[in-house]
C-alpha atoms as one frame of an Amber mdcrd trajectory, in Angstrom:
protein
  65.381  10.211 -62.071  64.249  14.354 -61.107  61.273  13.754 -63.346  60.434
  10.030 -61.000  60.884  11.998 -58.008  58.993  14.923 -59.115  56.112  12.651
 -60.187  56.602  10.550 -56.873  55.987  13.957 -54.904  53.036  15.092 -56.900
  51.508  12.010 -55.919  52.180  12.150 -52.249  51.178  15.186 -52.442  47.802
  14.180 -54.217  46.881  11.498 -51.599  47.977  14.237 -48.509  45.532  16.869
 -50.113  42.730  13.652 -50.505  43.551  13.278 -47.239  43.098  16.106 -46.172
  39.686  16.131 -47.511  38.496  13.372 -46.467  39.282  13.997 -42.814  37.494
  17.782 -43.434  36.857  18.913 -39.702  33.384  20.692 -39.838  31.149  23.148
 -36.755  28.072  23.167 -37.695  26.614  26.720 -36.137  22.728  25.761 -34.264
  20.965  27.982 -33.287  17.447  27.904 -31.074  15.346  30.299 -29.334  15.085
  28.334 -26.154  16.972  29.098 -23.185  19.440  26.080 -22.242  18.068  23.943
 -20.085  14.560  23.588 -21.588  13.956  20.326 -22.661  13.566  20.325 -26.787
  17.485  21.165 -26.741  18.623  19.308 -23.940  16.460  15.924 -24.693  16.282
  16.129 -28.916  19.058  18.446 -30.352  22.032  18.214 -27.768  21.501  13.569
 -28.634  21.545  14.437 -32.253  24.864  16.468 -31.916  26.110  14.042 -29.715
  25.364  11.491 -32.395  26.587  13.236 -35.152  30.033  13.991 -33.275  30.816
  10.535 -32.088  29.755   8.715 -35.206  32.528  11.205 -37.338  35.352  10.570
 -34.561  34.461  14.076 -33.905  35.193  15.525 -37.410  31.461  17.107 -37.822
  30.390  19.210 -34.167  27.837  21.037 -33.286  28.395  24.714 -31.822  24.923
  25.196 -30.191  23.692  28.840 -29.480  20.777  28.856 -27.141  18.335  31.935
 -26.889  18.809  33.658 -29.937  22.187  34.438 -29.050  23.083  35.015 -32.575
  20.819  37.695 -32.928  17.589  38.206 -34.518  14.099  37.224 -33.186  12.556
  33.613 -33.484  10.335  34.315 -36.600  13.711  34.998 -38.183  15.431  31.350
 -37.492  14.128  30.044 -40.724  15.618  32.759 -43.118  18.741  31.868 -41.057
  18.777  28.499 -41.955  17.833  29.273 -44.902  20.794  32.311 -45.746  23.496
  30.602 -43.929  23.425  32.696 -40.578  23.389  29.532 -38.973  23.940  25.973
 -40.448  20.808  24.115 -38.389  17.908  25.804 -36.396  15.093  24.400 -34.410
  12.122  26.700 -34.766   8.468  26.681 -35.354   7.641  27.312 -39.817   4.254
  28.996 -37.538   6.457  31.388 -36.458   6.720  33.242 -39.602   2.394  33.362
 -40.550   1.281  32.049 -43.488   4.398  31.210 -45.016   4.334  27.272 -44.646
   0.712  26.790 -44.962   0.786  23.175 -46.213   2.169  21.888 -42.649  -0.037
  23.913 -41.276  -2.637  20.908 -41.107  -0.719  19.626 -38.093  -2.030  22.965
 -36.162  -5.536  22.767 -36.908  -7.440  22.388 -33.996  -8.393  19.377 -32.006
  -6.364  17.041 -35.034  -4.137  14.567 -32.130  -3.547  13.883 -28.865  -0.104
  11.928 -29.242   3.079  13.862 -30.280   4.708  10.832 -31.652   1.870   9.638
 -33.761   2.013  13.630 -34.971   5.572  13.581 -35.658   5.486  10.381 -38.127
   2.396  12.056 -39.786   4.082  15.323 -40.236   7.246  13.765 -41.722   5.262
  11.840 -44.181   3.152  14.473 -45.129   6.116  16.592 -45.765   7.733  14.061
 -47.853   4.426  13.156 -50.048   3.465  17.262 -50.242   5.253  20.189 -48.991
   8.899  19.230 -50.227   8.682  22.464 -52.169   7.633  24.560 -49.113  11.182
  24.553 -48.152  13.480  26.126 -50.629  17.323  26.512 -49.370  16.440  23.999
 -46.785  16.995  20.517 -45.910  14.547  19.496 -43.214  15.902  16.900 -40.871
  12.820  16.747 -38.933   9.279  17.610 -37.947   7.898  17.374 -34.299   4.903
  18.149 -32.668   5.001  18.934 -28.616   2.599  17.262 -26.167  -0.946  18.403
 -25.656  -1.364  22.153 -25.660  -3.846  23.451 -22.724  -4.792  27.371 -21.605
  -3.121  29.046 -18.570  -4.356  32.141 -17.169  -3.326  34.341 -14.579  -6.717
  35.228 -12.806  -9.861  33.207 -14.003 -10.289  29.759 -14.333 -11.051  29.182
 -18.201 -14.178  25.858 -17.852 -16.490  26.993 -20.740 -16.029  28.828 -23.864
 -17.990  31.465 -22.408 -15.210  31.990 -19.815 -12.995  32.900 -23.140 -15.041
  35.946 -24.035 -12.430  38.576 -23.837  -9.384  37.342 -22.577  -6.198  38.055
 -23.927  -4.266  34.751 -24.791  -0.873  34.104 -26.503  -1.059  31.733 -29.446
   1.695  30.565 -31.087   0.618  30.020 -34.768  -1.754  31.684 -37.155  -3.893
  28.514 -36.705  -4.172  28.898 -33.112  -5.287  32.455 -32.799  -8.216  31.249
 -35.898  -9.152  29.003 -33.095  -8.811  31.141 -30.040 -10.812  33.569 -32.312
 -13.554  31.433 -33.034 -13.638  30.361 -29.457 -14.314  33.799 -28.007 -11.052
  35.049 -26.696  -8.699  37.747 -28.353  -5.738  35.798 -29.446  -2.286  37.598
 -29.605   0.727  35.691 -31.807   3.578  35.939 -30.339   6.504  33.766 -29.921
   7.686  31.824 -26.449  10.158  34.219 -25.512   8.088  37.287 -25.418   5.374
  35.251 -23.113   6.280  35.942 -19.858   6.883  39.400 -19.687   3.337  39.507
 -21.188   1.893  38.250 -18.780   3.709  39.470 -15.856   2.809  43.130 -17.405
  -0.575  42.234 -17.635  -0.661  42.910 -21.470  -2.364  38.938 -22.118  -4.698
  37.396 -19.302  -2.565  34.048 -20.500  -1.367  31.495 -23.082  -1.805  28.266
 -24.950   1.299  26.359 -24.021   2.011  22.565 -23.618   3.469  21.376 -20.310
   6.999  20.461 -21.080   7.971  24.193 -21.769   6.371  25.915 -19.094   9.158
  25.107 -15.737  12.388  26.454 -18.569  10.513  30.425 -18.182   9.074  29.690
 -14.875   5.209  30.302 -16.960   3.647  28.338 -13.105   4.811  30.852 -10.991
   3.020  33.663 -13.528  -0.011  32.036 -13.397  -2.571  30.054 -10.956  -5.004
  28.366 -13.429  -4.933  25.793 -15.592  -7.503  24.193 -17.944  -6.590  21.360
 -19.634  -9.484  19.191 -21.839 -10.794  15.593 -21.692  -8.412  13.048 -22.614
 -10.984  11.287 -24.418 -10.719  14.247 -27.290  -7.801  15.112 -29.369  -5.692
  18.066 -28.340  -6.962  21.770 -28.062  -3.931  22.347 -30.541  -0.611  21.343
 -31.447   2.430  23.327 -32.923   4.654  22.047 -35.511   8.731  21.875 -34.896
  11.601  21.905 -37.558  14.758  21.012 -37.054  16.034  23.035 -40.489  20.106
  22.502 -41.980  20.917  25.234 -44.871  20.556  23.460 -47.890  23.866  24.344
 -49.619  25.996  23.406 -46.173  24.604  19.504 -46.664  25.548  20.013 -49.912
  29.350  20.706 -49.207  29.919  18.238 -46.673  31.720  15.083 -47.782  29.943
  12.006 -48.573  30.606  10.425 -45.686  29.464  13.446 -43.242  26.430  13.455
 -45.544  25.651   9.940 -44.879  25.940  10.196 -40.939  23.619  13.334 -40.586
  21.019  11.450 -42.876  21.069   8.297 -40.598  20.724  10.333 -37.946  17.638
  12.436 -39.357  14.450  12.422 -40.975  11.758   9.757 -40.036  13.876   8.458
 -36.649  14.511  11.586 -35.243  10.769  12.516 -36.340   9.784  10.094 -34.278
  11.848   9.803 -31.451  11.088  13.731 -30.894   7.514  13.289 -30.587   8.248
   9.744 -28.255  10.461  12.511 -26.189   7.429  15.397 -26.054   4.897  12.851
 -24.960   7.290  11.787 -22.178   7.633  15.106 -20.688   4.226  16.050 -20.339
   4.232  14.993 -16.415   7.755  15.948 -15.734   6.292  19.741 -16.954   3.200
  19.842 -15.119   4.190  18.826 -11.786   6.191  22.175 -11.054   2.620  23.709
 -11.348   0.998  21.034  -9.444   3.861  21.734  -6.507   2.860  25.375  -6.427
  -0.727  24.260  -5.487  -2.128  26.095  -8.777  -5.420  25.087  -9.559  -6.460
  22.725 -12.450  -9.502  21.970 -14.210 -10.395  19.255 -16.708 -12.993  20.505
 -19.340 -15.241  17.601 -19.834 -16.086  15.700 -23.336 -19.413  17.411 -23.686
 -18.182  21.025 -23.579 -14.723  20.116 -25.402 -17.461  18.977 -28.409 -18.926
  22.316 -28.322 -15.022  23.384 -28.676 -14.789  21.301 -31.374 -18.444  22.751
 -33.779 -16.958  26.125 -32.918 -13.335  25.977 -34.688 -14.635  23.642 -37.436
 -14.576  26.297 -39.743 -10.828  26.140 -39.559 -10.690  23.129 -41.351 -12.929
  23.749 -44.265 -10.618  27.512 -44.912  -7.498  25.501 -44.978  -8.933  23.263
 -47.604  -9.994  26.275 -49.625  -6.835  28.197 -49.461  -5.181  24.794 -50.138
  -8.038  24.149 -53.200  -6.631  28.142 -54.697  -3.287  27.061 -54.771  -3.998
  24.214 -57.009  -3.617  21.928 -54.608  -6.059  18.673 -53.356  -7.357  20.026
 -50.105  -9.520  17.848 -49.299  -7.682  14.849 -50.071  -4.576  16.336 -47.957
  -6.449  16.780 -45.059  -8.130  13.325 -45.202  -4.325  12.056 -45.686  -2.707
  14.107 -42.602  -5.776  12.387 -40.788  -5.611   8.986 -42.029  -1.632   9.060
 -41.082  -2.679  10.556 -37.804  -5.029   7.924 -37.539  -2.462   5.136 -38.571
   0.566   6.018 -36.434  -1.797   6.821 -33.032  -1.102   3.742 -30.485
């Protein structure tokens, strides 16, 4: 009878503890470098947490920190994700130079004009050729913002003669190549730093799309903007990761794994980029309410844009070529998917 009970109570005990398990509460630390109320973490990464939550009955939560409020600088979200700082960042890989250089095809110049078509390229491309970019990481998506466009404080950019010496922020290696090759004096630097560049007078402007610009008040810093003929692809693009440390998907039960990998990869790809092409007007009106001053650079002068920073693409194929890789055929694929998701 002591030895039924006894076995009885290891059992019970067995199923609590499987339980137990099963109903594993988990906070998954994010962590971004944008202030709050910008849009990439109010419009794409607070609905994915949301998403996450209710489809776990609240068992798997986000605990967001905005800002960098965890300490370190933007170039250093990666090697967060990546070292278990935090569990999930949203960053820019072209924040850290040179270290991701396969994506890098996404920030060549003049490549797309649509963020979502860039988006379901990017997350493709991944998939088919940078998986091993990443180690330590499980990427749950890749974005690209809306068209990026020049803003300058005190001359109205309309040729690439007007370039010739200014100072402007670039985000990524690949946009200070082209800012470079266009005349100007690029300086990288990450979004954060921006304005109190250019409030000190240290850069004559940036390279910026619209939707981030009202979050650090960038249209009350500046009074010109030059933006390019819509019948061209974009001046550039950035590329966006939403990154999870590699060993915390690992631990999570299989049913927490399952809901964060319905709610990732080639959806949320997409639906980011849907989201940045959407707020490209609700960014630029701010601007257009301060009565700045905008100029369109027409097709003819864009094309002269265009010979000038070709260069770009025939080095990334080289560099791609020395590490063994098919650069030519990988830049012919990022186009052709370019090419195939654009509306």
């Amino acid at each position: 009878m002591r030895s039924l009970v006894l076995k009885t109570g290891l059992a019970v005990a067995a199923a609590l503890c499987a339980l137990a398990a099963g109903a594993q509460e988990v906070t998954l630390k994010v962590h971004h470098f944008w202030p709050p109320g910008a849009m990439p973490p109010t419009k794409i990464l607070m609905p994915f947490c949301d998403k996450i939550a209710a489809e776990s009955n609240n068992r798997m939560k986000c605990q967001i920190f905005p800002a960098m409020q965890l300490g370190g600088t933007p170039a250093q979200l990666i090697d967060q994700a990546k070292d278990g700082v935090a569990d999930i960042v949203f960053t820019l890989p072209g924040y850290t130079a040179g270290r991701f250089p396969i994506m890098e095809v996404f920030e060549l110049p003049f490549m797309n004009n649509s963020a979502e078509a860039g988006a379901r390229a990017a997350w493709d491309f991944y998939g088919k050729y940078a998986g091993k970019e990443f180690p330590g990481i499980k990427p749950l998506m890749f974005s690209i913002h809306d068209e990026g466009y020049l803003h300058t404080r005190d001359k109205q950019i309309k040729s690439m003669a007007d370039l010739k010496g200014l100072k402007l922020r670039a985000p990524t290696r690949q946009t200070n190549k082209l800012l470079a090759s266009l005349g100007a004096t690029p300086v990288g630097m990450p979004l954060p730093a921006v304005a109190d560049a250019v409030s000190k007078g240290t850069i004559d402007g940036f390279a910026l799309p619209w939707e981030v610009i009202p979050s650090v008040k960038l249209h009350e810093m500046v009074k010109f903007h030059t933006e390019t003929d819509a019948s061209r692809p974009a001046l550039y693009s950035a590329v966006f990761i939403l990154a999870m440390n590699q060993a915390r998907y690992d631990g999570l039960p299989a049913d927490l794994k399952a809901i964060i990998d319905r709610n990732s990869g080639a959806g949320l790809s997409q639906n980011a980029g849907k989201i940045w092409d959407e707020s490209q007007a609700v960014g630029r009106k701010p601007a257009v309410d301060r009565g700045n001053t905008f100029y369109t650079v027409p097709a003819a002068e864009v094309d002269l844009w265009i010979k000038a920073s070709h260069p770009l693409y025939d080095d990334w194929v080289a560099d791609m070529d020395k590490r063994g890789l098919p650069g030519k055929q990988m830049l012919q694929d990022a186009q052709g998917l370019l090419a195939k998701y654009k509306k």
